[in-house]
Backbone as JSON, one array per atom type, in Angstrom:
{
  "sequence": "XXXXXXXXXXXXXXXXXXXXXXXXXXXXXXXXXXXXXXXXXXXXXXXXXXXXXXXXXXXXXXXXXXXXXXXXXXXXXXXXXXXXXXXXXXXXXX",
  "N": [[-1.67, 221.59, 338.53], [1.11, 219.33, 337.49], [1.88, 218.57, 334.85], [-0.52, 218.44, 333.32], [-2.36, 220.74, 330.64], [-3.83, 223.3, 329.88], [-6.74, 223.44, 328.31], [-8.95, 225.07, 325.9], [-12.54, 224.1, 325.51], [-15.47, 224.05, 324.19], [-19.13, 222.98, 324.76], [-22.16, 221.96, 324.44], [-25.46, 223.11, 325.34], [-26.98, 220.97, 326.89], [-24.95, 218.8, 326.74], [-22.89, 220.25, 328.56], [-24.75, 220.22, 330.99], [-25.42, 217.12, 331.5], [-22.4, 216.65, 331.8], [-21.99, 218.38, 334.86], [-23.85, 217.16, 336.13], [-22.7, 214.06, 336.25], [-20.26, 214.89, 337.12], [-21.21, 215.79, 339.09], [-22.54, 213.55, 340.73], [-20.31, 211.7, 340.46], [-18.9, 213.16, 342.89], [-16.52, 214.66, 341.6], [-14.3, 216.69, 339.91], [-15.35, 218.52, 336.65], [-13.09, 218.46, 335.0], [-11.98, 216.56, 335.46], [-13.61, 214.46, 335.09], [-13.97, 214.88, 332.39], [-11.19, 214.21, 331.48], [-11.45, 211.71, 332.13], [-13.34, 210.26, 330.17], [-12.3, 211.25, 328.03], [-10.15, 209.71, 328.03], [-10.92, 206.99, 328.1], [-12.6, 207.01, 325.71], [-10.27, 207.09, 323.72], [-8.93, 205.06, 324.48], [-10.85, 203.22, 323.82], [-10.99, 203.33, 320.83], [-8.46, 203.26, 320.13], [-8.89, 200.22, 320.52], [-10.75, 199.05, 318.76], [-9.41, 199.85, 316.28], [-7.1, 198.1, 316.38], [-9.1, 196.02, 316.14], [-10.01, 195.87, 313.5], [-7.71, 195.87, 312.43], [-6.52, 193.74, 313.02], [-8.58, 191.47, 311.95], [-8.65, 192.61, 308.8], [-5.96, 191.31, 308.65], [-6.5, 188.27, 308.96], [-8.33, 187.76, 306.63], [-6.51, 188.61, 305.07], [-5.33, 186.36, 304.93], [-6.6, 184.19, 304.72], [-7.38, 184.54, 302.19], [-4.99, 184.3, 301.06], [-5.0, 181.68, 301.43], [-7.2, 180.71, 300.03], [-8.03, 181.85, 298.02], [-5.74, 181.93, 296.17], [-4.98, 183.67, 293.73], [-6.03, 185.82, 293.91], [-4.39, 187.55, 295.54], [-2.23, 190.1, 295.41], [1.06, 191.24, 294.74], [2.99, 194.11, 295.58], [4.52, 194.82, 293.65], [3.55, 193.49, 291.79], [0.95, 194.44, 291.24], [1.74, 197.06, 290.56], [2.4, 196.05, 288.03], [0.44, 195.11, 286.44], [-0.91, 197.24, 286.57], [0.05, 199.4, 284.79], [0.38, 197.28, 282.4], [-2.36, 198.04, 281.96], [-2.44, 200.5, 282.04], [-1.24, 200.55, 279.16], [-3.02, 199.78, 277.36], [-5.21, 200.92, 277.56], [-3.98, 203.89, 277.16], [-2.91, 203.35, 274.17], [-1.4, 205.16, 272.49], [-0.48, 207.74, 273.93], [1.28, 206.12, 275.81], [2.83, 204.81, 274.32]],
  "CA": [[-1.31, 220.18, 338.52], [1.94, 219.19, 337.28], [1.73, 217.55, 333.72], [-1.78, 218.72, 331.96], [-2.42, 221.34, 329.96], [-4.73, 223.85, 330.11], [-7.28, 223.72, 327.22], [-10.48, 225.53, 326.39], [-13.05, 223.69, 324.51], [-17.03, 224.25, 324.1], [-20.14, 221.97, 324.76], [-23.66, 222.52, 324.05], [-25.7, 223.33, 326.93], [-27.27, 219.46, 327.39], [-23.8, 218.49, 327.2], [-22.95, 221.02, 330.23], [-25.83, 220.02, 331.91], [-24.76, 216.12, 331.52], [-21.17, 216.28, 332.6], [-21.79, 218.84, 335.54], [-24.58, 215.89, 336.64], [-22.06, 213.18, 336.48], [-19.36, 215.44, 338.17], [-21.69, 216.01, 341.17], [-22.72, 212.34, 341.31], [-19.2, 210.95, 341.66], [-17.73, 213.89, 343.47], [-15.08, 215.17, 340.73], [-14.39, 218.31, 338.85], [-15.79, 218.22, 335.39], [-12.07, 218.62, 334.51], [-11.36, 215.06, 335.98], [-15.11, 213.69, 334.09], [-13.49, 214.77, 331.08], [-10.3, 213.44, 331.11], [-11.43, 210.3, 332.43], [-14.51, 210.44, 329.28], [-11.61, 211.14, 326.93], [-8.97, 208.49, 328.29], [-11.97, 206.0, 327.39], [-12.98, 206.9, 324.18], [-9.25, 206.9, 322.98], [-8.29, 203.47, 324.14], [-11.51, 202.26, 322.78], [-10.48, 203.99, 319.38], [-7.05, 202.27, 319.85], [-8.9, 198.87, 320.51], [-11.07, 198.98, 317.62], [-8.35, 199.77, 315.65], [-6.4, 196.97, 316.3], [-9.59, 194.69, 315.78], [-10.35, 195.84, 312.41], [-6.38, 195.13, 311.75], [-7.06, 191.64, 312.74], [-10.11, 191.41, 310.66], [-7.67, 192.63, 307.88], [-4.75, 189.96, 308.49], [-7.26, 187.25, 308.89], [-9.0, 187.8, 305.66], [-5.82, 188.07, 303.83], [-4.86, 185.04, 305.3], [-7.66, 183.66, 304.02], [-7.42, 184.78, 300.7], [-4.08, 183.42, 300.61], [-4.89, 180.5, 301.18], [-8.32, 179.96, 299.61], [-7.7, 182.15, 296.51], [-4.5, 183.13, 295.89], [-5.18, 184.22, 292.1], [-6.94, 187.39, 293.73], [-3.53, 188.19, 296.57], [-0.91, 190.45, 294.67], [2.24, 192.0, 295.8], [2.59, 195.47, 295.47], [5.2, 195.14, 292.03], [2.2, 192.23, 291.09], [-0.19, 195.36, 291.17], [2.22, 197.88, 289.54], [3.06, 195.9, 286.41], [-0.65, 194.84, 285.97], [-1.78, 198.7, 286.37], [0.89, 199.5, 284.05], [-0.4, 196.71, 281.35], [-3.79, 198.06, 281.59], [-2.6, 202.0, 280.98], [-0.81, 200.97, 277.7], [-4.22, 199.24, 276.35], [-5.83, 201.88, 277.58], [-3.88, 204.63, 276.15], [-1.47, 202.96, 273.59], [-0.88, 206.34, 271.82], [0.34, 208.38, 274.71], [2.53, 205.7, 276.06], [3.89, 204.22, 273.22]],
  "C": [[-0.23, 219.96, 337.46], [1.52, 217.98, 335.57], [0.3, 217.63, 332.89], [-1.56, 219.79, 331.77], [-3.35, 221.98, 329.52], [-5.78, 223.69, 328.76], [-8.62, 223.92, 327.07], [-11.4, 224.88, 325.21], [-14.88, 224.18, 325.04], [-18.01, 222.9, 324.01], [-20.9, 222.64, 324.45], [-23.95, 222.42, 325.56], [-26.16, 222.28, 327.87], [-25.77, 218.98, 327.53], [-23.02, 219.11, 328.64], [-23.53, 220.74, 331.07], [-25.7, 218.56, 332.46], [-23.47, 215.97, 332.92], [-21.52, 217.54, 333.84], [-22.87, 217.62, 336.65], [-23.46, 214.82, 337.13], [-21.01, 213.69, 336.92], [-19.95, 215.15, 339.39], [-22.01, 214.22, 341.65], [-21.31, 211.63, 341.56], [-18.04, 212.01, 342.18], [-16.42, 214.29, 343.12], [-15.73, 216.2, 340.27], [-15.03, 217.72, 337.26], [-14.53, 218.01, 334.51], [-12.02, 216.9, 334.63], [-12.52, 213.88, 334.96], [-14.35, 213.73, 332.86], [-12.07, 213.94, 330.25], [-10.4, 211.68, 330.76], [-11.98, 209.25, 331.07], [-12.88, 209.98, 328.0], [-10.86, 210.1, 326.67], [-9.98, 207.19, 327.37], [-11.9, 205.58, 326.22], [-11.37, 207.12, 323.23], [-8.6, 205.68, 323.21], [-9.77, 202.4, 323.51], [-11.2, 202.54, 321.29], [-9.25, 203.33, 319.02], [-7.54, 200.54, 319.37], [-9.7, 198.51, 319.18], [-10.06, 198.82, 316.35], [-7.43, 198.73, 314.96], [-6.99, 195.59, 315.81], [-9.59, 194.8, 314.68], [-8.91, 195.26, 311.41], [-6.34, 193.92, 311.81], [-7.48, 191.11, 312.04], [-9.51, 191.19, 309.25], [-6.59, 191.33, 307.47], [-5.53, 188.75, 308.62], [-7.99, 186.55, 307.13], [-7.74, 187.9, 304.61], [-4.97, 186.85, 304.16], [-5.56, 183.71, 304.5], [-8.02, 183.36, 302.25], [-6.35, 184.14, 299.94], [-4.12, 182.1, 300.16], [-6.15, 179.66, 300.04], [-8.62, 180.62, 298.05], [-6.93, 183.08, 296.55], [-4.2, 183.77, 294.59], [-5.26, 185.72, 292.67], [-5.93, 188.04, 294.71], [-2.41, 188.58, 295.3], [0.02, 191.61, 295.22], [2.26, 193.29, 295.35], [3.32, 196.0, 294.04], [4.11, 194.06, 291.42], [1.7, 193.79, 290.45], [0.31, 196.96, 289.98], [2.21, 197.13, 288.04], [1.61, 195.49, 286.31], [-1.51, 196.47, 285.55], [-0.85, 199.86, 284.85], [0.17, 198.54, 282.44], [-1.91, 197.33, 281.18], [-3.79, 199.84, 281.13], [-2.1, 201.95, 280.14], [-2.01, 200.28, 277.13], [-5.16, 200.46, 276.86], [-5.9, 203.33, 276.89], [-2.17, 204.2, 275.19], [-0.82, 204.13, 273.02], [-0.15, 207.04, 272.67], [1.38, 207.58, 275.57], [3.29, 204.88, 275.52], [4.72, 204.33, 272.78]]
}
């Protein structure tokens, strides 16, 4: 078949026993179960993904607006981490 790619991977033997079940019940190769299995579980992995990025931009949306004391930009965060390693070690970067 024009466009996959042969590849050999290992199951356990309940896992074998599984997908050669759900091959025979909808009349596919285990090759075709698997792809189909994999296609799945990588656009759910995508969609998750994307929710937890939501989740993310929501909450610093949030933060923006409802305490922006605690949102800092990424030179905010340097020059504060910076003030806190010369009180930390004033001798070696003094």
């Amino acid at each position: 078949m024009p466009g996959l790619v042969r590849m050999q991977i290992l199951f356990t033997a309940e896992q074998a026993r599984r997908l050669r079940q759900v091959a025979k019940q909808r009349r596919e190769t285990i090759s075709a179960v698997v792809r189909e299995m994999v296609e799945e579980a990588l656009a759910e992995r995508a969609r998750r993904k994307e929710e937890i990025f939501q989740q993310l931009e929501e909450s610093a949306h949030w933060l923006a607006e409802h305490a922006p004391e605690t949102v800092h930009t990424p030179e905010e965060l340097d020059a504060i981490r910076e003030e806190r390693l010369d009180e930390l070690m004033p001798d070696v970067r003094g």
